[in-house]
C-alpha positions as CSV (number, residue, x, y, z in Angstrom):
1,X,22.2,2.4,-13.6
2,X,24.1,3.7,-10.3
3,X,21.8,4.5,-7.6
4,X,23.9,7.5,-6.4
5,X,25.0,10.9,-7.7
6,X,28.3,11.4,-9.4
7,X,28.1,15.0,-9.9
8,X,25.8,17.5,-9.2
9,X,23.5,20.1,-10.9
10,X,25.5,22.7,-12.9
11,X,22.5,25.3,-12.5
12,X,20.8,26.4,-9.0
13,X,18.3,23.6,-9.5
14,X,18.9,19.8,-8.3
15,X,18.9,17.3,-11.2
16,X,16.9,14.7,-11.5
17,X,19.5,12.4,-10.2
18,X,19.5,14.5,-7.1
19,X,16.2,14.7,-6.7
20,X,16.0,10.6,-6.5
21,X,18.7,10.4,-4.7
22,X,17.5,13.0,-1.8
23,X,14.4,11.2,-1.9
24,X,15.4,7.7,-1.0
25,X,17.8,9.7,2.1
26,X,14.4,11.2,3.2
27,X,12.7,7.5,2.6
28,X,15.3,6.1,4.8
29,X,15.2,8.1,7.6
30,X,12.1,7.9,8.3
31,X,12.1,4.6,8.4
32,X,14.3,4.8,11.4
33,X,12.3,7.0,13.2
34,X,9.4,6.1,15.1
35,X,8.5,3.1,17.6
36,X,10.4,0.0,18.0
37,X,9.0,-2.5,15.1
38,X,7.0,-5.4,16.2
39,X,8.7,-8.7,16.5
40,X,8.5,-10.9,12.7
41,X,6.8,-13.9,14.8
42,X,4.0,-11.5,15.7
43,X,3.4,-9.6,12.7
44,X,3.2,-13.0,10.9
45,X,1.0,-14.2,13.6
46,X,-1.3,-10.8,12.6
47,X,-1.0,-11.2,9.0
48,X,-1.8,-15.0,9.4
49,X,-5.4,-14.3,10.4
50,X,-6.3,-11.7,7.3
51,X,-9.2,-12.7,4.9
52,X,-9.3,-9.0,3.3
53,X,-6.6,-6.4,2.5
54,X,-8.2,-3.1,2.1
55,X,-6.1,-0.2,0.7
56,X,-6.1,3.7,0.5
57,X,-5.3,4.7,-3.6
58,X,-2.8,8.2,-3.3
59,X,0.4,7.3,-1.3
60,X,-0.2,3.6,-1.2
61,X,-1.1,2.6,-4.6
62,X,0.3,5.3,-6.1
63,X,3.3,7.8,-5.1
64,X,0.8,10.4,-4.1
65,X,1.7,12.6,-7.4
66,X,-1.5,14.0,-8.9
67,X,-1.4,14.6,-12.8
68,X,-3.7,16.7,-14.8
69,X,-4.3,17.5,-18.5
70,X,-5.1,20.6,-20.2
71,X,-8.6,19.7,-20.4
72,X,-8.4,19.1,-16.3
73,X,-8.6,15.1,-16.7
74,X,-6.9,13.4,-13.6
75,X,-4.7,10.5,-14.1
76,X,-2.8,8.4,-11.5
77,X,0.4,5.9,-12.8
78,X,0.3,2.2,-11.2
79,X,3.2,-0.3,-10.5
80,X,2.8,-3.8,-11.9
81,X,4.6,-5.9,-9.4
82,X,1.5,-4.3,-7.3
83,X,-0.8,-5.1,-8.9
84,X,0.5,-8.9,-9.6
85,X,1.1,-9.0,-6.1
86,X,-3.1,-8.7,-5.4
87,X,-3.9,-10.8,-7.7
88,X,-1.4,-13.4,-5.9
89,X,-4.0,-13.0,-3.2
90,X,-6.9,-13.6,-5.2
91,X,-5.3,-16.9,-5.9
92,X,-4.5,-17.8,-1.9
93,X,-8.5,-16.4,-1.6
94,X,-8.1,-13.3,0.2
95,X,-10.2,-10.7,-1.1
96,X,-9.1,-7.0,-1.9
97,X,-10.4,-3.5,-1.7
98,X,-10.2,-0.2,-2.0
99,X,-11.4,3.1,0.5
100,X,-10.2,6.8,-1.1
101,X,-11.1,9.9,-0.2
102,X,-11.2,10.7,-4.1
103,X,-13.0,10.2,-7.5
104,X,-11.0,8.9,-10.0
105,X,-11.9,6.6,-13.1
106,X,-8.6,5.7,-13.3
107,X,-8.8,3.9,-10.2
108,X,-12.1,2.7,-10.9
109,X,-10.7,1.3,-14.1
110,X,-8.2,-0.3,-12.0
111,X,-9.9,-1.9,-10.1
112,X,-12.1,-3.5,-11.8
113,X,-8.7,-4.8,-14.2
114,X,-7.6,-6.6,-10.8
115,X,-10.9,-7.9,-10.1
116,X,-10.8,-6.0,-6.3
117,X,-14.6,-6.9,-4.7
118,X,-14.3,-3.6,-2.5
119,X,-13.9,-0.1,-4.2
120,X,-15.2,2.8,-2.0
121,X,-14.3,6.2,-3.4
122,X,-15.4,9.4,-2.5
123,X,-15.2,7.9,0.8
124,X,-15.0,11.0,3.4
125,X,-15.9,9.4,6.1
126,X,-13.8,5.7,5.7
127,X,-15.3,4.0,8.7
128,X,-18.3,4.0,7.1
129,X,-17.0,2.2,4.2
130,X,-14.6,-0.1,6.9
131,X,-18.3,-0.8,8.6
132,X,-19.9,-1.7,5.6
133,X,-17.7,-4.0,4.4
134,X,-17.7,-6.3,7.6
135,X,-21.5,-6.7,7.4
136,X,-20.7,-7.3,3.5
137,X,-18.2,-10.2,4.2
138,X,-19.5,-11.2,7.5
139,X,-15.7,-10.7,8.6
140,X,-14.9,-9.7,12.2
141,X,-12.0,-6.3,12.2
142,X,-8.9,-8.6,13.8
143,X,-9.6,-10.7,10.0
144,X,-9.0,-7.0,8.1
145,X,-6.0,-5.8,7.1
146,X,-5.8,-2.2,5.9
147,X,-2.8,0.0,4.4
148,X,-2.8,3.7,4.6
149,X,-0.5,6.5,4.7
150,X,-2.4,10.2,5.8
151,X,-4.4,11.1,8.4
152,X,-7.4,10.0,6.8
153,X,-6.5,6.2,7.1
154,X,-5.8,6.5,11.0
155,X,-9.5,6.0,11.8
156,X,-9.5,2.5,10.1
157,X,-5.5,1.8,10.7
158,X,-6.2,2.1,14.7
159,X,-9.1,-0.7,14.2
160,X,-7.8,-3.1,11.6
161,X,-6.1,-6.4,12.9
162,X,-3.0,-5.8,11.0
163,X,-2.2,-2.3,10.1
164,X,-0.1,-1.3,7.2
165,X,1.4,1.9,5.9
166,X,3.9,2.2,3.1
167,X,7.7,3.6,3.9
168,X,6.7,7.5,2.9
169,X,3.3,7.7,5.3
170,X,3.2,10.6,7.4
171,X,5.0,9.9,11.2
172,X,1.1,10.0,12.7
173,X,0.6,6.8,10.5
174,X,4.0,5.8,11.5
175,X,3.5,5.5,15.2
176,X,0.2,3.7,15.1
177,X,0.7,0.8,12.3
178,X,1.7,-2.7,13.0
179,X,4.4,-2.7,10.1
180,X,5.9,-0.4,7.8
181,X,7.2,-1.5,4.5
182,X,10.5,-0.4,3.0
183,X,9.4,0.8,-0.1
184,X,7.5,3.7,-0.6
185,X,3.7,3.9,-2.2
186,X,3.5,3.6,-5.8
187,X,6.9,1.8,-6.5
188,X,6.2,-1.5,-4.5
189,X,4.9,-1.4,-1.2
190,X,2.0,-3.2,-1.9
191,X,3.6,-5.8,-3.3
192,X,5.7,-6.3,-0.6
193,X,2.4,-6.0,1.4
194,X,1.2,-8.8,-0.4
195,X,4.1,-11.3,0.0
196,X,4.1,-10.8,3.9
197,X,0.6,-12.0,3.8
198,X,1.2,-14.8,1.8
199,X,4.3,-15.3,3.9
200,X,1.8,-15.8,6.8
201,X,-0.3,-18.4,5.5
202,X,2.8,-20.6,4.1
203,X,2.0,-19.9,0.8
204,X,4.8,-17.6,-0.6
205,X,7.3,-20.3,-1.6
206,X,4.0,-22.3,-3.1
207,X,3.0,-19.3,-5.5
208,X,7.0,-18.7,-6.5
209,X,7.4,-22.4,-7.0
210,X,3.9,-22.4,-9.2
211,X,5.4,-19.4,-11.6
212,X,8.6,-20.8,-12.2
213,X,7.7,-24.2,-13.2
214,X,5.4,-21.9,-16.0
């Protein structure tokens, strides 16, 4: 399937295609705004030291897009290569967790599938969930790593030893974050979250090398 556009909408409303297409312009430029990235050796060197990546659910885990039923029932859609990519880091023992502002069972269910030790939602106030957790796991903040993508998460992005934030967060998120993933929330950014971590610790090629031989 071509990524771009051959023709356009024959009514006054974009087509899907369009739609997409816009999308991914709006995706890249953003990307190119902001502050000067950090150099790879020191990201690495910040990602190296993580024992627990803690994530936000709508923008980050999902696309943002809220769906309801007729009967008012809230469901969110997930990406697999995400959710493979945290259990990758179950496997190189870092733990996982997530902080939300919302209630959702969906992403109570889903958590619980990926076996994630920290699931905080309803979580207004997310330092307060951040605080709890580091007397939970007796980590230290510079050992956290936390992924975000609204104002909400800046409270906990500004204190975390590597900040994260998916390629749609908002430019606030943008200009405080240690890295910035290409791909937006929902369609792989956590997953790519994932692999710079294991990148870190020298375990990437290790993991590939394991599921190929399978």
């Amino acid at each position: 399937m071509s990524d771009s556009c051959h023709s356009k909408s024959s009514t006054a409303y974009p087509s899907d295609c369009e739609i997409r297409e816009n999308y991914r312009n709006l995706i890249r430029e953003k990307a190119e705004k902001g502050k000067p990235a950090l150099d790879r050796r020191v990201i690495l060197e910040k990602a190296s030291k993580i024992k627990i990546l803690l994530l936000d659910v709508d923008g980050v885990l999902t696309d943002g897009t809220l769906l309801y039923s007729a009967s008012g029932e809230e469901s969110k859609a997930f990406h697999t290569q995400d959710g493979f990519g945290l259990r990758l880091l179950h496997e190189a023992g870092i733990e996982t967790g997530l902080i939300t502002a919302r209630n959702s069972e969906a992403v109570n269910r889903r958590g619980i599938e990926l076996k994630m030790r920290y699931l905080y939602q309803g979580a207004s106030n997310k330092l307060l969930a951040f605080q709890e957790i580091l007397r939970e796991s007796g980590c230290r903040p510079f050992e956290i790593s936390y992924m975000g993508d609204d104002w909400l998460d800046l409270v906990l992005l500004q204190r975390a030893g590597f900040s994260l934030a998916p390629a749609n967060c908002v430019n606030a998120v943008r200009e405080v974050v240690h890295h910035v993933t290409s791909l937006p929330g929902g369609l792989g950014a956590v997953r790519e979250a994932c692999e710079l971590l294991l990148e870190s610790k020298g375990l990437l090629a290790e993991l590939q090398q394991k599921y190929a031989n399978r």
